[in-house]
C-alpha positions in Angstrom: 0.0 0.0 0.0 2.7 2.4 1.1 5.0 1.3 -1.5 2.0 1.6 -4.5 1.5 5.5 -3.5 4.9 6.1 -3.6 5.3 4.4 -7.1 2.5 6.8 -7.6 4.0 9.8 -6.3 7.0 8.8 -8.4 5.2 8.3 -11.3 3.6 12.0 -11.3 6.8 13.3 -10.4 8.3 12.3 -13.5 5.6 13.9 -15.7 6.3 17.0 -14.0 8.6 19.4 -16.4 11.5 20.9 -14.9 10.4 24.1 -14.2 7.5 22.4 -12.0 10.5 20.6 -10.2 12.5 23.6 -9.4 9.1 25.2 -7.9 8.7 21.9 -5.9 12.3 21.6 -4.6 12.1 25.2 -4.0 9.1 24.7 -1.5 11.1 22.0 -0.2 13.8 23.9 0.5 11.4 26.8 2.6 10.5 23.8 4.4 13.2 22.6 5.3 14.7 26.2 6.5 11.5 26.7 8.4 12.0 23.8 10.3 15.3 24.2 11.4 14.7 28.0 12.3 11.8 26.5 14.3 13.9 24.0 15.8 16.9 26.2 16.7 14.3 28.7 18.3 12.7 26.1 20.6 16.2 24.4 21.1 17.6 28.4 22.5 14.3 28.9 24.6 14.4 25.1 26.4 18.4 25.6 27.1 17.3 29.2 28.8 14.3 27.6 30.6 16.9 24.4 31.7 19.5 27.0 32.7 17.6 29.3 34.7 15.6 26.1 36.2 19.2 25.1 37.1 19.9 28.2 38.8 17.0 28.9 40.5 17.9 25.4 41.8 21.0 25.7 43.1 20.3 29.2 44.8 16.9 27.1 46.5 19.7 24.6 47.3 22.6 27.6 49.2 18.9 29.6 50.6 18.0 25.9 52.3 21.7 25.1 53.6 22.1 28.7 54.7 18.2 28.4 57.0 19.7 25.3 57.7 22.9 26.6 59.3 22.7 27.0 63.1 25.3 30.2 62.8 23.1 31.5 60.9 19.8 31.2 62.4 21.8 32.9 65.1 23.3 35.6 63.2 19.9 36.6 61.8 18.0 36.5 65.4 20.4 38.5 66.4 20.2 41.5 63.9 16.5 41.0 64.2 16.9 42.0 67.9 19.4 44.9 67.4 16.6 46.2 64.7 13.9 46.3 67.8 16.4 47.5 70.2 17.9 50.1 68.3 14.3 51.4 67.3 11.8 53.6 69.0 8.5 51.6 68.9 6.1 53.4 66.4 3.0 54.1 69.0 1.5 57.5 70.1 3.9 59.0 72.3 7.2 58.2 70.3 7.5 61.6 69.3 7.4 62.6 72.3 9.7 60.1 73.7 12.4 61.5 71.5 11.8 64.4 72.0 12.7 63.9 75.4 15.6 62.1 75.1 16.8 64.4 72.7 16.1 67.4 75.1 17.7 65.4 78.0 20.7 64.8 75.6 21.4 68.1 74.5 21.0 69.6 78.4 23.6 66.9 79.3 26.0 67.3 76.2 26.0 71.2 77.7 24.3 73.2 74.7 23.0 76.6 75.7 19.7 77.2 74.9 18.5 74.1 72.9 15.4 74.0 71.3 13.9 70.6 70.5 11.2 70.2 68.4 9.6 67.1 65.9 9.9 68.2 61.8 7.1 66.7 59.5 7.0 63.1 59.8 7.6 60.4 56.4 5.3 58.3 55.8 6.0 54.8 56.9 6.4 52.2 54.9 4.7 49.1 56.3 5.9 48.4 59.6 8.7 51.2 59.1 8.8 54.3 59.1 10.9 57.2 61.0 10.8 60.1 63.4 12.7 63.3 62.9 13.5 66.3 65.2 15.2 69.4 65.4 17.9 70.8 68.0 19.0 74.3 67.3 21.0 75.8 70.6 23.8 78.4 70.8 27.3 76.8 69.5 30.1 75.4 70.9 32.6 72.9 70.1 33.2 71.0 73.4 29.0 71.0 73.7 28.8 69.4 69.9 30.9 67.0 70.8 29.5 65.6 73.9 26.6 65.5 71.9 28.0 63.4 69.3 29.3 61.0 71.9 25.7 60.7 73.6 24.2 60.2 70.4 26.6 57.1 69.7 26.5 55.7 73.3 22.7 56.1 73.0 20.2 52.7 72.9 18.5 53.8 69.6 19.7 54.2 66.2 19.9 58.2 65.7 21.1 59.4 62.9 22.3 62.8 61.9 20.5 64.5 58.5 22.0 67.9 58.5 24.2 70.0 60.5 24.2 74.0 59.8 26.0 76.7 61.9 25.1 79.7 61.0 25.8 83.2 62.5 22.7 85.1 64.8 22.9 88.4 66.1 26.9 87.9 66.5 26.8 84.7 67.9 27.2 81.1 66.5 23.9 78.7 66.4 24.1 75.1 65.5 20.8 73.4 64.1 21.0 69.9 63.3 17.9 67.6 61.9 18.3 64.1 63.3 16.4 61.2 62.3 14.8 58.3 64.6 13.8 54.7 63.0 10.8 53.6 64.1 8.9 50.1 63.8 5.0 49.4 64.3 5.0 46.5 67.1 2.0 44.4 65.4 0.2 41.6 67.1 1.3 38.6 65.2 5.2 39.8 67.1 
């Protein structure tokens, strides 16, 4: 059966003229390019999906051995708990808490005059977000620098924005913007 249609194919093939062959192999030919362009195509995009598969693979494979790792575990617990220490819980009186410390710092530190006061809060973002305060007091070098120091011996994580000293009514004034991180506590802590 298979054989008697190609002796048939064969046959029509023959009564063909040349120029119907030409058109024929030419068809062919598109064909056969088609194909392989195809082919190459779909061979590229399965090597890409095999080697990203691969790599997403092994980096599963270091994220597992590293949640694995006891040191690790530890390592990460223990940053967690510097991020909550080193933060002032995001809750009403935070600002005021600052504020506070801030005022209490800049007495100690030996600034003349400070003024303390909160500067438009950031939004948070998600559990984050940040408190920022003003000082602004007579300056002095000695007083700056016990500041500094009480900043950096400090429990939270305060962080200097801007420092300007600027000249009023004959006398030096320092006014420095200093930032606070804050965290919302949330019940599922």
């Amino acid at each position: 059966m298979i054989a008697a249609a190609v002796r048939g194919f064969a046959a029509k093939l023959r009564q063909t003229t040349p120029r119907e062959r030409a058109g024929l192999a030419a068809l062919v030919a598109i064909a056969a390019l088609t194909a392989a362009v195809y082919g190459m195509e779909w061979a590229s995009t399965n090597a890409a999906a095999a080697a990203s598969a691969t790599q997403t693979a092994s980096e599963s494979e270091a994220m597992l051995s590293a949640f694995q790792s006891e040191t690790y575990r530890q390592r990460l617990s223990t940053q967690a708990g510097n991020a909550w220490r080193w933060s002032q819980a995001s809750d009403a009186f935070a600002g005021e808490t600052v504020l506070a410390e801030l005022d209490s710092m800049s007495q100690q530190a030996g600034f003349n005059e400070p003024r303390v006061a909160l500067v438009e809060q950031p939004a948070a973002e998600g559990q984050v977000g940040a408190i920022e305060a003003s000082i602004s007091a007579d300056f002095d070098w000695t007083s700056f620098l016990a500041f500094l120091d009480a900043l950096e011996e400090s429990e939270l994580s305060f962080t200097i924005r801007s420092i300007d000293v600027a000249e009023e009514a004959g006398a030096q004034r320092i006014a420095l913007i200093i930032t606070v991180p804050t965290i919302a506590e949330s019940e599922t802590r």
